[in-house]
C-alpha positions as CSV (number, residue, x, y, z in Angstrom):
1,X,288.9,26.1,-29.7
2,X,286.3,28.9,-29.2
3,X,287.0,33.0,-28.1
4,X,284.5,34.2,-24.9
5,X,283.6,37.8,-26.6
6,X,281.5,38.5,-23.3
7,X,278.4,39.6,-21.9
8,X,276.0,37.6,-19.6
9,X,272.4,36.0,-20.3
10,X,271.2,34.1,-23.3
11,X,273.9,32.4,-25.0
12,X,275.0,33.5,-28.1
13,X,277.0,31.0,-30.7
14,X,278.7,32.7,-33.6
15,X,280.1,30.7,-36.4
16,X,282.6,31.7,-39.2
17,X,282.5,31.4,-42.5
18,X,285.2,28.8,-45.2
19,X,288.8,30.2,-43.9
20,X,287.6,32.3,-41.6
21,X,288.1,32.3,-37.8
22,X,286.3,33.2,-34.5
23,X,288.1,36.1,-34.0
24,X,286.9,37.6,-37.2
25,X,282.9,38.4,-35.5
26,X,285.3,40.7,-33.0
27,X,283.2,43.8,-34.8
28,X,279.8,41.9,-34.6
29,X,280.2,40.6,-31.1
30,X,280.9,44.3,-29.5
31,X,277.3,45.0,-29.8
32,X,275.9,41.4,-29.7
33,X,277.1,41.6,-26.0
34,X,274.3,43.6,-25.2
35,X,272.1,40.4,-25.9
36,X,273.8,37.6,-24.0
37,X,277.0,36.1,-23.8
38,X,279.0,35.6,-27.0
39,X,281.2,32.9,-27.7
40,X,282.8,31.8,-31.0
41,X,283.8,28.8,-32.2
42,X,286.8,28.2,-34.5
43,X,285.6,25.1,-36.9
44,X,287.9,22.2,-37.1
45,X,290.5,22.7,-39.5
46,X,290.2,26.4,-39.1
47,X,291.8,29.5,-36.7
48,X,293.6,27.6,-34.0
49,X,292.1,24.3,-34.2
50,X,295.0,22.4,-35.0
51,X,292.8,18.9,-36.7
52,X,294.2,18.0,-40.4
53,X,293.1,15.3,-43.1
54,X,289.2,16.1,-41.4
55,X,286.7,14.6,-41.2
56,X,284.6,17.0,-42.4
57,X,281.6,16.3,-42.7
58,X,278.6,18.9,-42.4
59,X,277.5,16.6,-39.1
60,X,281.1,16.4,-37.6
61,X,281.2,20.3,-37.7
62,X,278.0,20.4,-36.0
63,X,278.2,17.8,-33.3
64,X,281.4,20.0,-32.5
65,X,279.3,23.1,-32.2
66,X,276.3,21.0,-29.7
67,X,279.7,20.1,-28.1
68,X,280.6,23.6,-27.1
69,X,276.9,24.6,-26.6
70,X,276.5,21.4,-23.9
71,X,280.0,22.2,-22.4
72,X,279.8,25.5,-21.6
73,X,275.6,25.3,-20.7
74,X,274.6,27.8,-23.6
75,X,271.9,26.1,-24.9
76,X,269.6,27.0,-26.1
77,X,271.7,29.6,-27.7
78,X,271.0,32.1,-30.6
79,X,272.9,30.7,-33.1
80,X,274.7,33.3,-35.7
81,X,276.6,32.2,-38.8
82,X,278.1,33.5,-42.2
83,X,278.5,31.3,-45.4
84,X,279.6,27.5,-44.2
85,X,278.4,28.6,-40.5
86,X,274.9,29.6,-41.5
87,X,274.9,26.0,-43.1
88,X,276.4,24.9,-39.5
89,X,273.8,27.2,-37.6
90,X,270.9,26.0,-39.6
91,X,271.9,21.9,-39.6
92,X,272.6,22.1,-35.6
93,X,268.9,23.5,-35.1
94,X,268.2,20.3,-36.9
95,X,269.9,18.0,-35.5
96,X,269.6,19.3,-31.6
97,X,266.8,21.5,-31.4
98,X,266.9,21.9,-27.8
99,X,270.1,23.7,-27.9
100,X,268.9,26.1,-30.7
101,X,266.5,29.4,-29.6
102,X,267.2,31.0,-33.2
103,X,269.3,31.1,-35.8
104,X,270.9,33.6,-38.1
105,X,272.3,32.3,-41.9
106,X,274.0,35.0,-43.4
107,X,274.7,34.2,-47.6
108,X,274.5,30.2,-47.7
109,X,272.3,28.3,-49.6
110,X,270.7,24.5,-49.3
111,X,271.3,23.3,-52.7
112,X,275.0,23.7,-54.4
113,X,274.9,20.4,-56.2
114,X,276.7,20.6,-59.5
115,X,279.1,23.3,-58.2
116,X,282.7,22.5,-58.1
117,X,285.9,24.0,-56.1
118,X,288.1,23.8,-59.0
119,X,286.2,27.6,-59.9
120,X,287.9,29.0,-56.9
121,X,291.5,27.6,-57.6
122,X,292.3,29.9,-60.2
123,X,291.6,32.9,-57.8
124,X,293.4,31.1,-54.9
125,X,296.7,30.2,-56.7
126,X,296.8,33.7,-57.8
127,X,297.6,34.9,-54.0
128,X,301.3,36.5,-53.3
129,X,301.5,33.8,-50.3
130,X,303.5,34.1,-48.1
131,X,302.4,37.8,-47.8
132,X,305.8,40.0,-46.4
133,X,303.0,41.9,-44.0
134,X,299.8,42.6,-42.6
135,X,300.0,45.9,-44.6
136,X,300.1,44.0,-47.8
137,X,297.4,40.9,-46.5
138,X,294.8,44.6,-46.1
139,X,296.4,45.8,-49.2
140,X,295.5,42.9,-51.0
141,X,291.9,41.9,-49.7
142,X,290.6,45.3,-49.6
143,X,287.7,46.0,-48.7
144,X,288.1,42.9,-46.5
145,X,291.6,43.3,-45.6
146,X,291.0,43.4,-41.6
147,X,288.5,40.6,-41.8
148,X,291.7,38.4,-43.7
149,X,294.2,39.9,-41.6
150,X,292.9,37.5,-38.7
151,X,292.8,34.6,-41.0
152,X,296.5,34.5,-41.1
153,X,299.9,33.8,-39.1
154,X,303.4,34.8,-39.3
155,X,306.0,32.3,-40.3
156,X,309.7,33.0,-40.9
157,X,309.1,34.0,-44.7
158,X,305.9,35.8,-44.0
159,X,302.1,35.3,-43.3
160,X,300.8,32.5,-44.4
161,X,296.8,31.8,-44.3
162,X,296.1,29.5,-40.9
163,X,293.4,26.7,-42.5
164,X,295.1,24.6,-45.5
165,X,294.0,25.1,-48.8
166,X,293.5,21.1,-49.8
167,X,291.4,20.7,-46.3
168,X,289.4,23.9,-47.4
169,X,288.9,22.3,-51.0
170,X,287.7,19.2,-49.3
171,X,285.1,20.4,-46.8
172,X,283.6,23.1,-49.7
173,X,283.7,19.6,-52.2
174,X,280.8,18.3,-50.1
175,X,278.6,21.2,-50.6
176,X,278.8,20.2,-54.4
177,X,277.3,16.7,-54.1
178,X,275.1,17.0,-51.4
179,X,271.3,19.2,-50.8
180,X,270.2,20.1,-47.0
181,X,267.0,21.0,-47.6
182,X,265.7,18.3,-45.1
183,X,267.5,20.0,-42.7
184,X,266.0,23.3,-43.6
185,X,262.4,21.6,-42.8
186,X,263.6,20.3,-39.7
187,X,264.2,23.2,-37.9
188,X,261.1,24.6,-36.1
189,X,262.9,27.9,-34.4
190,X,262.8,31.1,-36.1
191,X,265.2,31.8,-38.4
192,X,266.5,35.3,-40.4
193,X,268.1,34.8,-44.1
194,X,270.5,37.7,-45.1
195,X,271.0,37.7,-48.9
196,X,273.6,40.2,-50.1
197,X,272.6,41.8,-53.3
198,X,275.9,40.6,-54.8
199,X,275.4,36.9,-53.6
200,X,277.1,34.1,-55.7
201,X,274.8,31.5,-53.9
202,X,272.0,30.2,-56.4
203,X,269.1,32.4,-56.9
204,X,265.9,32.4,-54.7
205,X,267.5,29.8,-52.2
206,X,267.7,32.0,-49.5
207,X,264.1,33.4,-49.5
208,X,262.7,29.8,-50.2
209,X,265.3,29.0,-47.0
210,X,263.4,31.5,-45.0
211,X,259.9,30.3,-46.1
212,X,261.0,26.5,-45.3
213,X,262.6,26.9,-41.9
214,X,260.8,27.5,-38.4
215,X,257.3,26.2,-39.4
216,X,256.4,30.1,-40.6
217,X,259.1,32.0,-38.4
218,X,261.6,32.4,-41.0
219,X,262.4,35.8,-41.7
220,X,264.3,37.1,-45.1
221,X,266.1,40.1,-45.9
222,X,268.0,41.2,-49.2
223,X,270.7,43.9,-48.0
224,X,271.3,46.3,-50.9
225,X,275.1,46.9,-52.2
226,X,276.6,43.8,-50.1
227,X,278.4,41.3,-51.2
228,X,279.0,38.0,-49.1
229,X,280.7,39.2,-46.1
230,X,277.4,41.1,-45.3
231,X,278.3,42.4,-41.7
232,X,281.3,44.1,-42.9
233,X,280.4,45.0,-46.1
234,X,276.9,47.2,-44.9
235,X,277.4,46.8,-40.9
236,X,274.9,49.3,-40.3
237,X,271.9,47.2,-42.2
238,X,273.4,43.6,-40.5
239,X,273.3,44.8,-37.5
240,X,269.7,46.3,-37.8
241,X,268.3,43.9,-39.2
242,X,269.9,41.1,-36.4
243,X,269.3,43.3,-33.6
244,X,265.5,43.7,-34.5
245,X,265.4,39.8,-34.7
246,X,267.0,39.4,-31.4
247,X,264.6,41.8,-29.8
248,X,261.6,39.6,-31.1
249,X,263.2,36.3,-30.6
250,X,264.6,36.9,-27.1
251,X,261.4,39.5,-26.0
252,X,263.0,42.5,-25.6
């Protein structure tokens, strides 16, 4: 399940974050257009791929991203994610580096072991779902509301989010017991960190990610006032600082 955002040239892969969506890059993509063509890719278990009960690990969402990038000749692509995609973006330059030109990792860092889900449930169970409206779903998630508002689908009592909270718990569960830093020093292509000032991810991970990756190419930038939904919290500053990577990455 992937959306063609448009555009023509380079490809340009853009992948979501934990109950997220493809649709939700709809801001980002309007000006990544002018770089190459922009697809995104709903991850299993998310958006309107309709896979339950996984599996999910790390390599089975990124052998369905080489997938795409094969099937639809993109490679080698530009590869842009947030949160779990950045993981994604960063482990497919890893694992197929033929299909990766650069990649983008936007708040996601290597090492999570000792973290647990059970944090988030509180915060989760506390959500009036099913929401009556999209009014209430902005309402609610402000100042994310129209990021969330494509996260979720109308049912005969209300909306209700699209990915299921127990497949959510399980694919985040990994990132508790498991590092990728191996992956991180595989990857040889140049590679751009974005670390929100508000991050929750472990401190220093991101900068140390940027020193690891791309044999020297990697590329780090703390974006003042943002918390982890970077491109919509300070779009202006995400979309600087990608653009100017682009330009150097794709020699423009």
């Amino acid at each position: 399940m992937y959306v063609e955002f448009g555009g023509s040239g380079p490809g340009i892969l853009l992948l979501h974050g934990l109950m997220g969506r493809a649709s939700t890059w709809w801001p980002v993509a309007g000006w990544l257009r002018e770089y190459g063509r922009v697809v995104g890719l709903d991850a299993r278990g998310h958006g309107l791929d309709p896979r339950r009960g996984g599996p999910w690990r790390t390599e089975d969402f990124v052998a369905d991203a080489a997938a795409l990038l094969r099937e639809l000749d993109l490679g080698p692509a530009v590869v842009v994610g947030h949160s779990m995609g950045g993981l994604h973006a960063w482990e497919l330059a890893a694992a197929h580096p033929g299909l990766v030109r650069a990649v983008v990792v936007e708040d996601f860092a290597p090492d999570q072991r000792g973290r647990t889900v059970e944090d988030w449930r509180g915060w989760f169970d506390s959500w009036p779902v099913p929401f009556p409206s999209l009014a209430h779903v902005r309402e609610f998630f402000e100042p994310l509301g129209d990021y969330f508002v494509e996260c979720v689908r109308e049912r005969a009592d209300g909306y209700h989010l699209l990915a299921h909270m127990d497949d959510l718990y399980e694919i985040a569960a990994e990132w508790g017991g498991r590092d990728y830093w191996a992956g991180v020093d595989r990857v040889r292509c140049p590679l751009l960190a974005i670390e929100p000032e508000h991050s929750a991810m472990p401190a220093g991970q991101l900068v140390e990610l940027a020193a690891r990756a791309g044999g020297g190419l990697g590329r780090h930038l703390v974006v003042a006032g943002a918390g982890h939904v970077v491109h919509r919290d300070a779009p202006d500053t995400y979309r600087g600082a990608v653009e100017a990577f682009l330009s150097e990455v794709l020699g423009r």
